[in-house]
Each structure stands twice: as C-alpha cells, then as structure tokens.
C-alpha positions in Angstrom: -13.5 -101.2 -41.5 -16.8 -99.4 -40.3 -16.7 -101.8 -37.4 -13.2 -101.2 -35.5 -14.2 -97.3 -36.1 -17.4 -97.6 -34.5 -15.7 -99.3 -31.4 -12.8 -96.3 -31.5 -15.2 -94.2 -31.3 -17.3 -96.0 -28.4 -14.1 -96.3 -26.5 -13.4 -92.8 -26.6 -17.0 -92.1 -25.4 -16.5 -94.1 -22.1 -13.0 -92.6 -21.5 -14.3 -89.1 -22.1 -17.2 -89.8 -19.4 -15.2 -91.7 -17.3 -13.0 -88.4 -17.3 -15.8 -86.1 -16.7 -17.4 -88.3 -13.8 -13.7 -88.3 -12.0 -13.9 -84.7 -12.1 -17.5 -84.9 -10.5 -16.5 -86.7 -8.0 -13.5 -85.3 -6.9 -15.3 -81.8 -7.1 -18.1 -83.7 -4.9 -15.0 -84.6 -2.4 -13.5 -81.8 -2.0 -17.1 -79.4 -1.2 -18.0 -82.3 1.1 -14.6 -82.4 3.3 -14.8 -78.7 3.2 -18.3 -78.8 4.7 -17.2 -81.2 7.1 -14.2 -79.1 8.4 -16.6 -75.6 8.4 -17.8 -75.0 12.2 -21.5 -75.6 12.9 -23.6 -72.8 13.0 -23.9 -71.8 16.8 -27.0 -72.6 18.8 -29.7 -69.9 18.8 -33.0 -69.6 21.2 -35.8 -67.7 19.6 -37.6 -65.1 21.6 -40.0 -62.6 21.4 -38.9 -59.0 21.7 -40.8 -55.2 20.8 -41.0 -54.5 17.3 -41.5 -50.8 18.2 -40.8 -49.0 21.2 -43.9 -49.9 23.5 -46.0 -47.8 26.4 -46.3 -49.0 29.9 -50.5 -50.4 30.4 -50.6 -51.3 26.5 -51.5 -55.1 25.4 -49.1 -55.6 22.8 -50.7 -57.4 19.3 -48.8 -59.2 16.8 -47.5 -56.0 15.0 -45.9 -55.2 18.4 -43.9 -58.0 18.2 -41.1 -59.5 16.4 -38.9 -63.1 16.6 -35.1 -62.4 16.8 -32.5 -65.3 17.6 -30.0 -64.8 20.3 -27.4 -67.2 21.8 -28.3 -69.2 24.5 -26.2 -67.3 26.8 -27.6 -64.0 25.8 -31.5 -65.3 26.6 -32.7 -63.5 29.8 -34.2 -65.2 32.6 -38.1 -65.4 32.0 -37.6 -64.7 28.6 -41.3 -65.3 26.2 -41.3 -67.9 23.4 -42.9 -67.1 20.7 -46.7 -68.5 20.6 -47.2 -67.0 24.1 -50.6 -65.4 24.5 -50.4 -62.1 25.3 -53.5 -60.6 24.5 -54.7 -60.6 28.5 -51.4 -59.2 29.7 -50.3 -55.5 30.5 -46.9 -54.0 30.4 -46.0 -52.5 33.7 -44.0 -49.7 32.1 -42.3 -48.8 28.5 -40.2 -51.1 26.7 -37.5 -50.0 23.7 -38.1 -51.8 20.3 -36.0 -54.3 20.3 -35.4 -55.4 23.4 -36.5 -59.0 24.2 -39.6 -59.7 26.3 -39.8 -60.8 30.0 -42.2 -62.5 32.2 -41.1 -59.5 34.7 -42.2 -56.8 31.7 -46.1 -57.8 32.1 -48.2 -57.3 35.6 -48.8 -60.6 37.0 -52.5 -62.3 36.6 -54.9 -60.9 38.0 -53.7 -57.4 37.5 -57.3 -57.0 35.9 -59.7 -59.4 37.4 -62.5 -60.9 35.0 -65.4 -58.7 35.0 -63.2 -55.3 35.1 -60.8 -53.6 32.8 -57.6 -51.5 33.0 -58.5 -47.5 32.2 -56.1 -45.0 32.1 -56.4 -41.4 32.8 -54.4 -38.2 33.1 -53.6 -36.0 35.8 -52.1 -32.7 35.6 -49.1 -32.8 37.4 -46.8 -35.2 36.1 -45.0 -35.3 39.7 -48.1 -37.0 40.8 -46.9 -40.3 39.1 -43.6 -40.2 40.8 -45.1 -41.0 43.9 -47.2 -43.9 42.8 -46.0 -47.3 42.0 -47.6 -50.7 40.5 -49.7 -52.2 42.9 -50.4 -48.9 44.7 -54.2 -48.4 45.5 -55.8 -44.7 45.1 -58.6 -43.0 45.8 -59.9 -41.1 42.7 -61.3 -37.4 43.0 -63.0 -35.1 40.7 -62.1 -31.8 41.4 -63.6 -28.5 39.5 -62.1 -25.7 38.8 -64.5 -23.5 41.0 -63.8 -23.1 44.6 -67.6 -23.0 45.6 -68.0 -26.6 44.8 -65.7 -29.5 46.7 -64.1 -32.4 45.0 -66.1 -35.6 44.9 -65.3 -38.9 45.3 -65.4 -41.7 41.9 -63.5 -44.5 43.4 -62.1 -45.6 46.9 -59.4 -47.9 46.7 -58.7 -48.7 43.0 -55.4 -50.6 42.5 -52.9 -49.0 40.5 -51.2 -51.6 37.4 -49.3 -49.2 35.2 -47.5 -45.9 35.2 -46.9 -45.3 31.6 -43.8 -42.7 31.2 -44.9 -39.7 30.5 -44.0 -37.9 27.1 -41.7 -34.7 27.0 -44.3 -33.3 24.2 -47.7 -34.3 26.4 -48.9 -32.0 30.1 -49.5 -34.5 32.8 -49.0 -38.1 33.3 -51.1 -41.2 32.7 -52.0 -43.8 35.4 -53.9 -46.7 34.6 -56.2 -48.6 37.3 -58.1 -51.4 37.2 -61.4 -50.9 37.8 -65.0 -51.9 37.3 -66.9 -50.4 33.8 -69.3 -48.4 36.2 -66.4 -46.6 38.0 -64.5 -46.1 34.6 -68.0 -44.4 33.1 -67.5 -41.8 35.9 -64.0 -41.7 35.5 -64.6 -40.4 31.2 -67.4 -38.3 32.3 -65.7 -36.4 35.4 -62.7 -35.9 32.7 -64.5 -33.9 30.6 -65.2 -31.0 32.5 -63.3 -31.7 35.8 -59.4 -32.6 36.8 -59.0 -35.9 37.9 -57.1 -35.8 41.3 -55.4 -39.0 43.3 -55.0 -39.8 46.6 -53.1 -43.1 48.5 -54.7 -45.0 50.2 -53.6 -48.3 52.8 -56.8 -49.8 52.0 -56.2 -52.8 50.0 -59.4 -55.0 50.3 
C-alpha cells in the first residue's frame, strides 16, 4: 500500500512543477515578444556642454562641464566630445549653462603663443569694448588722473583674444590680451594707481 502512495504522490509532484514551469515559460514568452515589439531606444551622441553659465577669456575645468545626450540631428557642427582637452583653450565670449560646446566657442590655437599668457584688464568705459573685436591689436596706455603728467605707453600692438560681456552690477569692461609676463607686470602695476586706456592699432606683426 505504502508504495502506490508514494508514486501518487511523486506523480502529483511532477504535474504540479510541470504546471508551474508552463506558467514560467509562458510569462518568459510573453515579456520577451513584448520586448521585441517595444521600439529601440533612439540614437544619442554625447557632447560636452557648460555646466554653469561661463565668461568669455575663461579656460573652463571639469566642474565647468557637464555630458548631456542629444539626437544626432540635434548635434551642432564642431560640436566637442567628451575627453577633449581643454585646459589650453579660451572662450571667445560667454556661454549659457547648458548649451553644448563648439569648436567655434574657443579662440583658435595660437590665441596665446607658448611663452606668453592671456591677462585681462578693465577699462572704464564699457563703450570702449564695443569697438574692439577678437583678433583686434591695441596699443595699451596708462593714463593718470593728473593733467601735469601724460599717458605712457605699456604695450604697442598686443592682440586682442576675448571681450568678456560686461556685468550690469560691475563699472567698465574687461578685455583680455595676450601678452608677454613682462608687459602683463606693467599692466597690474599701472592698474593700481592709473586707468588703463586702449588704442587700435593696424600693426599686426
């Protein structure tokens, strides 16, 4: 008697698993044809864009910068991958946070040749800047505010490779130049008790 028992009971074991793997399976049917008839994710291109809104002359680092995703369509031309170095390149002017980074953001190598560095400085009148573009060349002038002395020359023919826009809160505007560490030592000592002055200049050797 104990044996046809035991081989109910076996029987009833299989059928019971047989039962639960059929449901498996036909769970594992349905998920897969309803993956297969869900639309593939579109294609996305990753690109670099301002993580904050950025000023014209800065050299954006990492926390500048953030990765977003657009569709391919949506990728401007000259649009930077992420991994680009930036850490030798200047903005030419302000950039919203946001919005993705272009080759045509940066001044071209060799806004600042090896051997000199990009130093900014303010001028009082903010309508100075209006008339200046990248790639200009200035000569820079120290003017007192006596009328006994007249203004001296710092720099003759420094090129011009940012215009950062000015602030509504801040006097002035700032203009960043290339130049050599010598002339920017004059340029941070004539600040301090004179007002730095511009002039153009045709001369671009």
């Amino acid at each position: 008697m104990k044996i046809p028992s035991l081989f109910r009971d076996l029987l009833r074991a299989a059928r019971w698993h047989r039962r639960l793997l059929a449901g498996v399976a036909a769970a594992a049917a349905v998920y897969f044809g309803l993956l297969a008839l869900s639309p593939s994710p579109p294609p996305t291109v990753a690109v670099l864009a301002a993580a904050r809104d950025l000023t014209g002359g800065a050299v954006p680092t990492l926390d500048d910068l953030r990765t977003v995703d657009l569709p391919p369509g949506a990728v401007p031309s000259g649009a930077l991958r992420p991994g680009a170095d930036l850490t030798t390149r200047l903005l030419s002017g302000p950039v919203r946070a946001g919005e993705p980074l272009t080759d045509a953001r940066f001044l071209a190598p060799p806004a600042v040749p090896s051997g000199s560095l990009a130093y900014p400085f303010r001028v009082d009148d903010a309508d100075i800047s209006a008339l200046l573009r990248v790639g200009d060349h200035v000569n820079l002038y120290a003017a007192s505010s006596t009328t006994a002395d007249a203004a001296s020359l710092l720099a003759r023919s420094v090129p011009v490779v940012a215009l950062p826009a000015p602030r509504s809160a801040t006097a002035g505007a700032l203009i960043v130049v290339s130049t050599t560490p010598e002339i920017a030592g004059r340029l941070a000592q004539a600040s301090t008790n004179s007002r730095i002055t511009v002039a153009l200049t045709p001369d671009t050797s």
